[in-house]
C-alpha positions in Angstrom: 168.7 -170.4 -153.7 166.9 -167.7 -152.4 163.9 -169.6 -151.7 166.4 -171.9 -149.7 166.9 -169.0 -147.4 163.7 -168.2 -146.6 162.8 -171.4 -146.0 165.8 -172.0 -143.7 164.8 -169.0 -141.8 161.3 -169.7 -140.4 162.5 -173.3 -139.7 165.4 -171.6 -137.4 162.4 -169.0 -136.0 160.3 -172.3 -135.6 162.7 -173.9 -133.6 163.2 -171.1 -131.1 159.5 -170.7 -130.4 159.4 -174.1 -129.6 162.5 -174.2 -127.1 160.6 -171.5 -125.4 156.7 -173.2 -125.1 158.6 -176.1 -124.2 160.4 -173.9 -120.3 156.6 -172.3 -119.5 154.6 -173.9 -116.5 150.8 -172.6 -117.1 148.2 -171.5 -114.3 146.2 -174.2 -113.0 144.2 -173.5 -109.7 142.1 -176.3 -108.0 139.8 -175.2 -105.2 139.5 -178.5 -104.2 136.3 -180.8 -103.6 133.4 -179.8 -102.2 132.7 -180.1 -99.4 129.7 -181.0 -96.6 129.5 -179.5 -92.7 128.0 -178.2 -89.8 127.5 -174.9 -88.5 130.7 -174.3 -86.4 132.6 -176.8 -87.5 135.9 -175.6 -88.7 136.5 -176.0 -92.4 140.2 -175.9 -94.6 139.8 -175.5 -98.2 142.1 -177.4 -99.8 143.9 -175.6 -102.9 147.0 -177.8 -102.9 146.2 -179.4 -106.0 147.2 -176.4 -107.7 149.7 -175.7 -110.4 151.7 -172.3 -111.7 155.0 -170.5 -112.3 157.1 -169.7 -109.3 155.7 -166.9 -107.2 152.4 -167.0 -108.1 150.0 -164.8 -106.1 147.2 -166.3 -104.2 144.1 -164.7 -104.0 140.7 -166.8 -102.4 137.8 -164.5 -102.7 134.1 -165.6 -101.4 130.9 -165.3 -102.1 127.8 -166.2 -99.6 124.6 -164.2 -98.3 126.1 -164.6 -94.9 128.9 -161.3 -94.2 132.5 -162.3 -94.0 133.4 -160.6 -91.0 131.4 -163.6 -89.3 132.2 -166.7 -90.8 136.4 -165.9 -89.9 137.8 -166.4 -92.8 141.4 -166.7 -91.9 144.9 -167.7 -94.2 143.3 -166.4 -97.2 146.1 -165.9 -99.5 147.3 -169.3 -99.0 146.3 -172.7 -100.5 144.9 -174.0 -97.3 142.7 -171.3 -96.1 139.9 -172.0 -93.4 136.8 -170.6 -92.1 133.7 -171.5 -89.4 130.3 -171.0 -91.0 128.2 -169.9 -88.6 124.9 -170.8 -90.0 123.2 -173.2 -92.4 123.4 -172.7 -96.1 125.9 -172.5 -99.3 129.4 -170.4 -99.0 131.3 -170.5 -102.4 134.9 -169.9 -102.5 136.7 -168.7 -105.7 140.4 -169.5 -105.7 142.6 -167.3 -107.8 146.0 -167.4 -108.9 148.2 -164.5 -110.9 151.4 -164.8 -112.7 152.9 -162.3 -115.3 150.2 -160.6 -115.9 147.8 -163.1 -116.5 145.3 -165.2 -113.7 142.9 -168.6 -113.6 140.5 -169.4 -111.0 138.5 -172.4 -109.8 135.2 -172.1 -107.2 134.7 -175.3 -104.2 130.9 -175.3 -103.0 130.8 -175.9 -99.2 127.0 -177.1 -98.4 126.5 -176.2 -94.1 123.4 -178.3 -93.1 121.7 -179.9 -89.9 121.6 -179.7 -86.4 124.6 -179.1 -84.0 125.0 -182.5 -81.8 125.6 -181.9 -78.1 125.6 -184.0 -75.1 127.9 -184.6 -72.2 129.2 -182.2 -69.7 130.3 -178.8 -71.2 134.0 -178.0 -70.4 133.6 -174.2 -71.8 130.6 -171.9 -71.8 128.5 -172.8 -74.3 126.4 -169.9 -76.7 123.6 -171.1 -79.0 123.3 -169.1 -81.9 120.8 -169.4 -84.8 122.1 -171.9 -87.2 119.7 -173.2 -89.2 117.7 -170.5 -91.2 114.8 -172.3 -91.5 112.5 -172.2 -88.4 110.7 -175.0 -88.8 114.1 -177.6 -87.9 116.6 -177.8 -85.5 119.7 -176.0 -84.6 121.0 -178.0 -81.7 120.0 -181.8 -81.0 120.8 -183.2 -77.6 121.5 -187.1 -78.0 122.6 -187.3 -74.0 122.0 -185.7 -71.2 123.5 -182.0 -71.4 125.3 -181.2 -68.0 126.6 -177.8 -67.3 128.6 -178.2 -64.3 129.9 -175.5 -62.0 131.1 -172.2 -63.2 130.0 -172.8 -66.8 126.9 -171.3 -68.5 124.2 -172.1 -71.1 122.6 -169.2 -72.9 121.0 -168.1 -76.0 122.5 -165.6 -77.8 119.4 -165.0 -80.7 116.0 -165.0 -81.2 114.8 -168.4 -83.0 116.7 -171.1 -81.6 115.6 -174.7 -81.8 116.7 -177.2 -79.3 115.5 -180.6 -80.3 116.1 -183.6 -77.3 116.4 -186.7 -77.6 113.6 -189.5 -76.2 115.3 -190.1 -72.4 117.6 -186.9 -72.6 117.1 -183.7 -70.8 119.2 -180.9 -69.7 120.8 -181.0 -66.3 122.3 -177.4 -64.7 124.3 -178.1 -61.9 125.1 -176.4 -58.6 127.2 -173.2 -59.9 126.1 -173.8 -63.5 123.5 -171.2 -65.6 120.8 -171.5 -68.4 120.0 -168.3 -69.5 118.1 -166.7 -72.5 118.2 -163.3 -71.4 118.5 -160.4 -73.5 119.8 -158.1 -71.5 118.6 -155.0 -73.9 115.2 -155.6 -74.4 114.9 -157.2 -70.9 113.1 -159.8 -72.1 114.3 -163.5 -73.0 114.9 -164.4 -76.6 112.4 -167.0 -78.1 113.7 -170.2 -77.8 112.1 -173.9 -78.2 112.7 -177.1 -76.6 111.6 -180.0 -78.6 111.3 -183.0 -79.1 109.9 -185.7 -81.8 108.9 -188.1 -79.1 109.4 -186.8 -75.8 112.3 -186.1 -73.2 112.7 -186.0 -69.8 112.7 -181.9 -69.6 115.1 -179.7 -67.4 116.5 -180.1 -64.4 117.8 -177.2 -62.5 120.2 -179.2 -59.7 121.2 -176.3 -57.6 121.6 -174.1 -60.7 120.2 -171.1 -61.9 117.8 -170.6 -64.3 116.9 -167.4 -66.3 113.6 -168.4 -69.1 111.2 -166.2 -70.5 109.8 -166.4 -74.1 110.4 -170.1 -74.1 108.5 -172.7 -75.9 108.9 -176.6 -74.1 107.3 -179.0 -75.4 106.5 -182.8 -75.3 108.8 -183.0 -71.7 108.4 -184.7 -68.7 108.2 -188.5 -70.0 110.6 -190.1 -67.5 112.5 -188.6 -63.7 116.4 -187.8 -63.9 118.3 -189.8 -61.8 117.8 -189.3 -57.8 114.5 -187.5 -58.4 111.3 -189.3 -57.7 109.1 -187.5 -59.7 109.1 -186.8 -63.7 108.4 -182.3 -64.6 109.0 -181.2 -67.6 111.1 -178.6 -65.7 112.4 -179.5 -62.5 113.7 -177.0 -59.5 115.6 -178.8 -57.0 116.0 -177.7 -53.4 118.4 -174.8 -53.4 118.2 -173.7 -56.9 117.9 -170.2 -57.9 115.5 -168.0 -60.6 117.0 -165.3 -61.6 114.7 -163.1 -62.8 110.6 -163.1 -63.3 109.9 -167.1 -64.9 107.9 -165.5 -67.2 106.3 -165.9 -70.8 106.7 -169.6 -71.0 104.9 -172.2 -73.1 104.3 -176.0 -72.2 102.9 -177.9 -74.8 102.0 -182.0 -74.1 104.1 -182.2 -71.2 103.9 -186.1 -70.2 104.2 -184.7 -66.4 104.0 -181.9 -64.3 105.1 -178.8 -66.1 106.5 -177.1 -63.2 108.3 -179.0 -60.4 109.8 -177.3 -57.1 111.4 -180.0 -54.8 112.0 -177.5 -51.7 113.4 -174.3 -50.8 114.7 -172.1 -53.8 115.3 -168.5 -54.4 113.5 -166.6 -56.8 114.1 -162.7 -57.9 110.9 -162.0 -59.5 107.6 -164.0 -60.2 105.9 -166.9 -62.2 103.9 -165.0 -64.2 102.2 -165.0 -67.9 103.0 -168.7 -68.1 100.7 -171.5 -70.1 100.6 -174.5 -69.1 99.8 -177.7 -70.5 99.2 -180.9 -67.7 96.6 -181.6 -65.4 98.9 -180.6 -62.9 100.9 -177.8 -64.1 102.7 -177.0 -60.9 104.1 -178.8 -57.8 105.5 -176.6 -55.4 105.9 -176.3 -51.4 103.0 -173.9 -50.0 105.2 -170.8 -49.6 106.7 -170.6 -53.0 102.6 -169.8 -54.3 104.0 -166.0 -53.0 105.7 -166.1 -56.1 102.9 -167.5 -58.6 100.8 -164.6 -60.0 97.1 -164.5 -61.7 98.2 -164.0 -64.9 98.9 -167.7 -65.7 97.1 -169.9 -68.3 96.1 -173.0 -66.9 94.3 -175.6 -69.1 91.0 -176.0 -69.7 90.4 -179.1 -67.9 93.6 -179.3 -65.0 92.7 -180.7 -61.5 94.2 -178.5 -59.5 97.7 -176.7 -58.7 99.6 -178.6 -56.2 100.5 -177.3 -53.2 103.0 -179.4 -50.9 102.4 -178.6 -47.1 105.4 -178.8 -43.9 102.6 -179.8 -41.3 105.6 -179.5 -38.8 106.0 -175.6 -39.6 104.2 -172.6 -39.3 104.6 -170.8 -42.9 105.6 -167.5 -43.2 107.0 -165.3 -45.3 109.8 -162.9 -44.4 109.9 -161.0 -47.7 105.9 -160.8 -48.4 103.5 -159.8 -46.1 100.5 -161.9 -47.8 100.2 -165.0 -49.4 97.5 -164.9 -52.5 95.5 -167.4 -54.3 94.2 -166.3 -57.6 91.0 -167.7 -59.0 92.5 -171.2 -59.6 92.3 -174.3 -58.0 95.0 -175.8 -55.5 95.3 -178.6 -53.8 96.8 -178.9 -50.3 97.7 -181.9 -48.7 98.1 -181.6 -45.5 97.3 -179.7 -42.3 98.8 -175.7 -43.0 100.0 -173.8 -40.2 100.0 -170.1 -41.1 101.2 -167.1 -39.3 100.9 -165.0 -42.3 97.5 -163.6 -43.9 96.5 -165.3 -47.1 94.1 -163.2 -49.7 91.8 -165.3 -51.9 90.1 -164.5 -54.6 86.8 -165.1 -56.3 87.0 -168.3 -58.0 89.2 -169.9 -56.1 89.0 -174.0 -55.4 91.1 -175.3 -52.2 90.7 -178.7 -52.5 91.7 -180.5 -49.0 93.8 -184.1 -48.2 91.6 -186.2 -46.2 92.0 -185.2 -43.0 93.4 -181.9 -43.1 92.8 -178.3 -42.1 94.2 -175.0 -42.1 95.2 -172.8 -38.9 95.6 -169.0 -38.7 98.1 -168.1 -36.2 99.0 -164.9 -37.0 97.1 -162.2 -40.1 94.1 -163.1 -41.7 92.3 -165.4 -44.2 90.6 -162.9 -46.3 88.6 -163.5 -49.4 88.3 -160.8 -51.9 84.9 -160.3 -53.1 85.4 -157.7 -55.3 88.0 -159.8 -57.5 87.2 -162.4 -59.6 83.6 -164.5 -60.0 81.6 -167.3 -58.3 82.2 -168.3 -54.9 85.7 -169.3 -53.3 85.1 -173.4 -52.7 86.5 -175.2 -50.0 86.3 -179.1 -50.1 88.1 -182.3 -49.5 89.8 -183.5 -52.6 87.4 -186.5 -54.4 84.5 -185.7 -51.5 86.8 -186.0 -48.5 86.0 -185.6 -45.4 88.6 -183.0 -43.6 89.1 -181.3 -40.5 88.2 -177.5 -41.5 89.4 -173.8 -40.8 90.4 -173.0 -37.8 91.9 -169.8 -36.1 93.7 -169.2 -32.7 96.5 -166.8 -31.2 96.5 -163.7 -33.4 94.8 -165.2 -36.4 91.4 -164.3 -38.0 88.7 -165.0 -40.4 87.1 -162.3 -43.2 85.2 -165.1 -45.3 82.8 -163.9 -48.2 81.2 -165.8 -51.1 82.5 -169.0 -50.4 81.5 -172.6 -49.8 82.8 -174.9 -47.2 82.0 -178.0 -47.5 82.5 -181.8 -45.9 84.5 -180.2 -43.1 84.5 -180.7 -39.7 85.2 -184.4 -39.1 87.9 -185.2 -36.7 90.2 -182.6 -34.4 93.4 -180.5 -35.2 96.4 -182.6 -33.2 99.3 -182.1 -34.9 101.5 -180.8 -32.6 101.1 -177.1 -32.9 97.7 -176.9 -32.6 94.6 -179.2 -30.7 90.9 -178.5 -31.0 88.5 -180.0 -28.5 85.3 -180.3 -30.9 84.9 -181.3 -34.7 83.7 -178.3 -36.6 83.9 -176.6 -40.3 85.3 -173.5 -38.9 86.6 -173.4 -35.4 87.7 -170.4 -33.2 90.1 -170.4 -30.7 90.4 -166.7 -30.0 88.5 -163.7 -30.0 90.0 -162.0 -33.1 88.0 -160.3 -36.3 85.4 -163.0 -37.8 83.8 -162.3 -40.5 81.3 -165.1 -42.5 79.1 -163.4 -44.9 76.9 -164.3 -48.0 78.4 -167.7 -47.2 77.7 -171.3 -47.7 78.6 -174.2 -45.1 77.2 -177.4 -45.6 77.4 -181.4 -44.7 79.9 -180.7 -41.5 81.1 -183.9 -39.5 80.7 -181.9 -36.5 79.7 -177.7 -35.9 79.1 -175.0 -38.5 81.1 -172.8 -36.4 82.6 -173.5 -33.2 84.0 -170.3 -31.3 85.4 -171.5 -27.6 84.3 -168.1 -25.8 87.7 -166.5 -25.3 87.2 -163.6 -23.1 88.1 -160.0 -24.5 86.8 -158.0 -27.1 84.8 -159.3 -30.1 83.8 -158.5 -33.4 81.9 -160.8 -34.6 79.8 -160.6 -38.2 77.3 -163.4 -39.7 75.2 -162.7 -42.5 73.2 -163.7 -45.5 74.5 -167.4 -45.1 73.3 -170.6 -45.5 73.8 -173.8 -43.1 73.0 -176.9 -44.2 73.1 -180.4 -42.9 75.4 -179.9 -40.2 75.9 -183.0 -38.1 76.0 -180.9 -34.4 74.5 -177.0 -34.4 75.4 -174.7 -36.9 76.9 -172.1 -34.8 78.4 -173.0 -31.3 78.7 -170.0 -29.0 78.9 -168.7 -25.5 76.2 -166.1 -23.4 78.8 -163.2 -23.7 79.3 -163.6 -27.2 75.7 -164.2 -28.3 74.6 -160.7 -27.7 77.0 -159.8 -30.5 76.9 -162.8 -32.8 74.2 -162.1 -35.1 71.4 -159.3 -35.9 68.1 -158.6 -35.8 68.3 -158.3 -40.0 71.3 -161.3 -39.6 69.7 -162.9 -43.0 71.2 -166.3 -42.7 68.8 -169.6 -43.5 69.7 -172.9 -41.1 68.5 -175.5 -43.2 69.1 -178.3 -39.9 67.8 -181.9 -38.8 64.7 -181.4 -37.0 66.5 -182.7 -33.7 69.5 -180.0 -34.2 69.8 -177.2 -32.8 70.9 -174.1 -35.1 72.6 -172.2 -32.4 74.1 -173.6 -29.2 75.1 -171.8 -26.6 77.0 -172.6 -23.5 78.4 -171.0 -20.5 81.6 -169.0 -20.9 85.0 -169.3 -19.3 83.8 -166.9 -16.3 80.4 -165.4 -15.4 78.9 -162.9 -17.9 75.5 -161.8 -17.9 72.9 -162.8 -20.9 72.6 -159.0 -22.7 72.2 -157.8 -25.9 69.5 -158.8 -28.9 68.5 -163.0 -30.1 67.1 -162.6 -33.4 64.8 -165.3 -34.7 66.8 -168.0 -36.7 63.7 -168.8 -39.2 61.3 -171.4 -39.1 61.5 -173.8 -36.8 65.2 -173.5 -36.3 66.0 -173.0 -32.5 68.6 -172.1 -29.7 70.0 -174.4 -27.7 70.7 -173.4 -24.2 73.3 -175.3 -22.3 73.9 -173.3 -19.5 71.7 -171.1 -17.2 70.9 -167.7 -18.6 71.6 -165.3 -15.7 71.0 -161.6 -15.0 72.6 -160.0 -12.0 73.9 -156.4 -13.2 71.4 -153.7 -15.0 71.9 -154.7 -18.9 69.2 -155.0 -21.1 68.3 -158.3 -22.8 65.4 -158.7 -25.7 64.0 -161.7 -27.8 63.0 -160.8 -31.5 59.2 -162.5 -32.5 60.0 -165.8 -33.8 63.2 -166.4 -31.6 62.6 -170.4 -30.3 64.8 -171.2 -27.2 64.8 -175.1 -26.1 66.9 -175.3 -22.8 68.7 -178.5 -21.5 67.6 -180.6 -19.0 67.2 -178.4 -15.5 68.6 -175.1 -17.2 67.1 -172.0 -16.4 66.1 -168.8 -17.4 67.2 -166.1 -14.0 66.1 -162.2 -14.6 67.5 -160.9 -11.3 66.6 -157.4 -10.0 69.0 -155.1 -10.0 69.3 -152.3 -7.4 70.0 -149.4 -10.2 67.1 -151.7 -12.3 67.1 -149.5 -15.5 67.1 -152.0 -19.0 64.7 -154.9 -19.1 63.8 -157.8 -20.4 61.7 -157.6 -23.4 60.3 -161.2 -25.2 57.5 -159.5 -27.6 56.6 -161.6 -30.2 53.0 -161.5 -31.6 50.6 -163.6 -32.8 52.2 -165.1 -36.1 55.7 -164.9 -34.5 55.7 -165.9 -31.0 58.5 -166.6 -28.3 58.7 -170.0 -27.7 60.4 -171.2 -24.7 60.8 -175.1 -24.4 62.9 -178.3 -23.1 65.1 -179.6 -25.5 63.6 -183.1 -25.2 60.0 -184.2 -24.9 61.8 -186.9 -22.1 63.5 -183.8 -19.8 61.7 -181.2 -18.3 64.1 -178.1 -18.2 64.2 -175.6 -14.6 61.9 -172.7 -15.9 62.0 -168.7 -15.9 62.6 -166.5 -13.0 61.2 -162.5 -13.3 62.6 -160.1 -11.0 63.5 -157.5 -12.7 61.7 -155.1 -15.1 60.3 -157.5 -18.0 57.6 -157.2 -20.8 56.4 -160.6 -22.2 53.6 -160.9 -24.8 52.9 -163.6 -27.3 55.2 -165.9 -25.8 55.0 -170.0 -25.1 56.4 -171.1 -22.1 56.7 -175.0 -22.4 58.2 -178.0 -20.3 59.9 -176.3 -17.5 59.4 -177.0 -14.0 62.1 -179.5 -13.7 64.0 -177.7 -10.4 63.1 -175.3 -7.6 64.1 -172.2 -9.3 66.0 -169.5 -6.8 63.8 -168.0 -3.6 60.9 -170.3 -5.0 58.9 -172.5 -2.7 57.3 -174.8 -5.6 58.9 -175.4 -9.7 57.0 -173.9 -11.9 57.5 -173.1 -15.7 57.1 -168.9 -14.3 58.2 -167.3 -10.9 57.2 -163.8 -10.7 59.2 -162.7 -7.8 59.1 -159.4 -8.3 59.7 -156.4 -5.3 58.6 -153.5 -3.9 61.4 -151.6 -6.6 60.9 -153.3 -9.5 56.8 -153.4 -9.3 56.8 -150.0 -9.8 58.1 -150.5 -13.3 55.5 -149.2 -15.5 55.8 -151.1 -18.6 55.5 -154.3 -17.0 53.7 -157.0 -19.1 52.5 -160.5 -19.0 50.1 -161.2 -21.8 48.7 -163.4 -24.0 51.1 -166.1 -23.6 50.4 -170.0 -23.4 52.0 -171.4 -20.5 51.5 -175.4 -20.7 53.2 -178.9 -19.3 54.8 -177.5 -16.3 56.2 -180.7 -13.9 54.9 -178.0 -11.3 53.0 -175.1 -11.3 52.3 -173.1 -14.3 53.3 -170.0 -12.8 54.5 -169.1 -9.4 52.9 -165.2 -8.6 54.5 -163.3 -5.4 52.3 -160.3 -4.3 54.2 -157.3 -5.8 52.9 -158.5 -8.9 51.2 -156.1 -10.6 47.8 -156.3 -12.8 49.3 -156.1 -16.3 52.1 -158.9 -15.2 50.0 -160.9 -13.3 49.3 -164.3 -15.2 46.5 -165.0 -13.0 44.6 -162.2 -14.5 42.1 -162.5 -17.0 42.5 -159.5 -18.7 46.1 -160.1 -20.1 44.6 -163.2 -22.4 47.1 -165.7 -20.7 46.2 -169.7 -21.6 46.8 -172.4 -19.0 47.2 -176.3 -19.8 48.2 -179.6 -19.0 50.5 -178.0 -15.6 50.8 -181.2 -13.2 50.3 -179.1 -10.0 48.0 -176.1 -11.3 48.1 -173.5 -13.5 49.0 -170.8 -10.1 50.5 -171.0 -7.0 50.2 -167.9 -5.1 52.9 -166.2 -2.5 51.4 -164.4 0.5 47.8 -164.7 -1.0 
């Protein structure tokens, strides 16, 4: 019986135990699946699966190397909490429920991995951010052209940021739109790449503004965006704006031009520190080369920067007072007007369309010898023949170290400026010139061709060579001569045998021949195309060596003066003598008239006797007319020179003539020949 009770008793306690398993709901929590994304894509975890007594607490907890505070994590004590990783990589969620005491939990895996797609046009300011840790793929891929429109900007929020583009794709920044990658603390851009597998067509900046520095682009340029002719792996269009300096920049491979400006943009800074990659890295209109600095990297093996000319313009530059080219070489095709001064650099290559030239209207061209190395070249592009340099109004020349080459075939006539002869370098004014330690070779027409504008003039020619000019190397006028070149001038005339070094006409009003002729060298010669006249008291002297050839019927007049104090001095010397001859063997030329003081010694006086020279009664290569005044000259001289092939008289003797400048007389070693009238004729004797 007892045993019954016991029995009876656990059975009842049994029972209850039971009864109260059987009411209990357990904890169950489910995280959900896991789960795959993107960076910035929002994600829900889904914890609705999960089972437990009423009023169970909810508690998500994560776990990730990136912080919370960034990846807003939002709804976390709910089932369906959500969150936007910002980067690539694993988040772990652990979802924890609590009832009575006692808690379960249950972890979902979300995997973040790839590239963010874009393409289209943006509707809301768009910030890339690092996404992808790894530097060596993508954060952003562009599958169609990106278009930021008006009032809507493009920047780069981080250092590292990999934009890869799709083949045909580029990035287009409207008028009112913004690409940026400024960091506005450091004042520097954050580095950022542009890439692509294949290539892409680059950026285009359509009216836009553009801030890039510390930017990698590479593989651009391999087709144009619509309504642009040409393909650049960046593209400025006409009224486009750069922020700040363009500065720091990479190309690599571009297909095309790596830097394209269509026309007139504004630009707060420079283009400066760049590399580029293509043959030809930059396109831009003349005036925008204000902007490019030396400090670029240009490849090894590039033809030449391009720089697109307005021949109906004269460029200047309210902002600047100097353009500069900087040791690299540039292409120009067509005829620049410029009425600002342009500094050039050692180094420097200006390569010149067929046809072309350049005008200084106002400043200077001025090459900076004591920058850079090797000569500043200028050439037509391929060999070309071009026009030349050329300077008129207020414009002037300061050329050193440089070559100039092929020039001088055709005229300047484009509408804001005419020559009248071909030449390599032609001066229409009477501003600064300056050619020194200069080459100028193979001209169509003149070395240098100066008009003979009347005022003041500084002229300097030194230590250059001229070679294979078609006409004389220098063309010049009486007035200017005296100041054209030196006694110690040091340039080399390497000339045709029938062309004349130096030419020199008349001017545009009387001016008396003054000043010092040096010898040329050799057998290089003057050609005088005028009458050489002395009517006031100014000096005028021939170096030893110095070879005058005068044009048919031209003359030499030395007029007396009544305050007769200078004179005319022609001293050469045995190894160096004065020659004075016709320019052709065919044309006799008028001969040489002395009235005033002279000393002559060592001289040959050749092929004159064409004309009656002034007051003479017969031609004759020499009239010595001299007076009652001027005889008394003491210094007068006329002595062992050759006086030969006179169409008259050798020489023509009045009787002031004294003994020491009397041809006649035996002591002064004079030699007579070959005169087809007689070697004298005597006046009053």
């Amino acid at each position: 019986m007892k045993n019954y009770l016991i029995l009876s008793v656990i059975l009842i306690l049994f029972t209850i135990a039971c009864k109260k398993d059987d009411n209990e709901v357990l904890l169950e929590p489910n995280a959900g699946k896991d789960q795959v994304t993107v960076p910035f894509e929002l994600v829900t975890l889904d914890g609705t699966a999960t089972k437990g007594p009423e009023g169970y607490s909810i508690e998500w907890i994560y776990e990730g190397s990136v912080p919370e505070a960034e990846i807003n994590f939002q709804n976390e004590n709910t089932l369906s909490p959500d969150f936007t990783p910002p980067v690539n990589g694993t988040y772990f969620f652990t979802l924890k429920i609590s009832s009575g005491g006692n808690s379960a939990s249950d972890q979902v895996k979300i995997e973040t991995s790839g590239a963010i797609v874009l393409g289209g046009t943006i509707d809301e300011n768009l910030e890339l951010k690092n996404v992808e840790p790894d530097p060596s793929k993508s954060d952003y891929i562009i599958t169609s052209d990106l278009i930021v429109p008006s009032d809507k900007l493009m920047s780069v929020m981080e250092d590292g940021i990999v934009i890869e583009v799709m083949e045909n794709t580029g990035i287009v920044i409207q008028e009112g739109g913004m690409l940026s990658n400024y960091n506005v603390s450091y004042d520097e851009g954050y580095n950022t790449v542009f890439k692509s597998s294949t290539s892409w067509k680059g950026i285009l900046i359509d009216g836009g503004t553009i801030t890039l520095q510390d930017a990698r682009i590479e593989n651009a340029g391999d087709s144009n965006f619509e309504n642009h002719t040409e393909a650049a792996a960046l593209v400025l269009a006409a009224n486009s704006t750069i922020a700040k300096d363009f500065s720091n920049n990479v190309f690599v491979n571009s297909s095309a031009i790596d830097f394209l400006v269509e026309g007139a943009v504004t630009i707060n800074g420079y283009f400066t520190d760049n590399t580029l990659s293509y043959t030809v890295p930059i396109k831009v209109p003349f005036n925008f080369i204000t902007y490019i600095d030396g400090d670029n990297t240009y490849p090894v093996d590039y033809d030449y920067i391009f720089l697109k000319v307005n021949e109906a313009v004269i460029e200047n530059h309210p902002e600047y007072e100097i353009f500069k080219l900087y040791g690299e070489k540039y292409y120009l095709d067509g005829t620049l007007h410029l009425a600002e001064s342009i500094y050039i650099t050692l180094g420097t290559h200006v390569l010149m369309k067929e046809g072309a030239g350049i005008v200084i209207f106002d400043g200077s061209l001025v090459v900076q010898d004591w920058i850079g190395e090797g000569q500043v070249i200028f050439e037509g592009i391929s060999s070309a023949n071009w026009i030349g340099l050329a300077s008129t109004d207020e414009g002037s020349f300061n050329l050193k170290s440089s070559l100039i080459n092929n020039a001088g075939y055709g005229l300047f006539n484009t509408g804001l400026f005419q020559s009248e002869q071909p030449a390599s370098i032609y001066q229409d004014n009477n501003k600064i010139f300056r050619f020194m330690n200069c080459e100028l070779k193979n001209s169509g027409g003149y070395g240098i061709y100066y008009t003979g504008e009347t005022g003041d003039y500084i002229y300097t020619l030194e230590n250059n060579t001229f070679e294979n000019t078609a006409l004389p190397a220098i063309r010049t006028t009486v007035r200017a001569m005296g100041y054209t070149l030196k006694s110690e001038h040091g340039n080399t005339f390497i000339m045709n045998v029938t062309t004349a070094a130096v030419l020199i006409e008349e001017d545009n009003q009387f001016y008396d021949v003054q000043g010092t002729w040096p010898a040329l060298g050799g057998s290089s010669y003057y050609l005088v195309n005028t009458d050489l006249l002395r009517e006031t008291d100014v000096p005028f002297k021939l170096d030893p060596g110095v070879i005058l050839k005068f044009a048919a019927d031209k003359s030499f007049i030395w007029e007396y003066n009544f305050n007769d104090i200078f004179a005319f001095r022609a001293m050469g010397t045995s190894e160096n003598p004065i020659i004075f001859d016709s320019e052709s063997e065919n044309e006799k030329w008028g001969g040489m008239k002395l009235s005033g003081h002279f000393e002559m010694a060592h001289c040959q006086i050749k092929n004159a006797g064409s004309i009656l020279l002034p007051d003479a009664p017969v031609a004759g290569n020499v009239f010595i007319a001299l007076n009652a005044q001027s005889s008394s000259y003491p210094f007068l001289k006329f002595q062992d020179n050759v006086v030969n092939g006179s169409e008259g008289y050798g020489a023509i003797i009045n009787d002031y003539v004294t003994p020491p400048s009397d041809p006649s007389n035996p002591d002064n070693n004079n030699v007579f020949s070959n005169n087809n009238l007689g070697d004298y004729y005597f006046i009053n004797k």
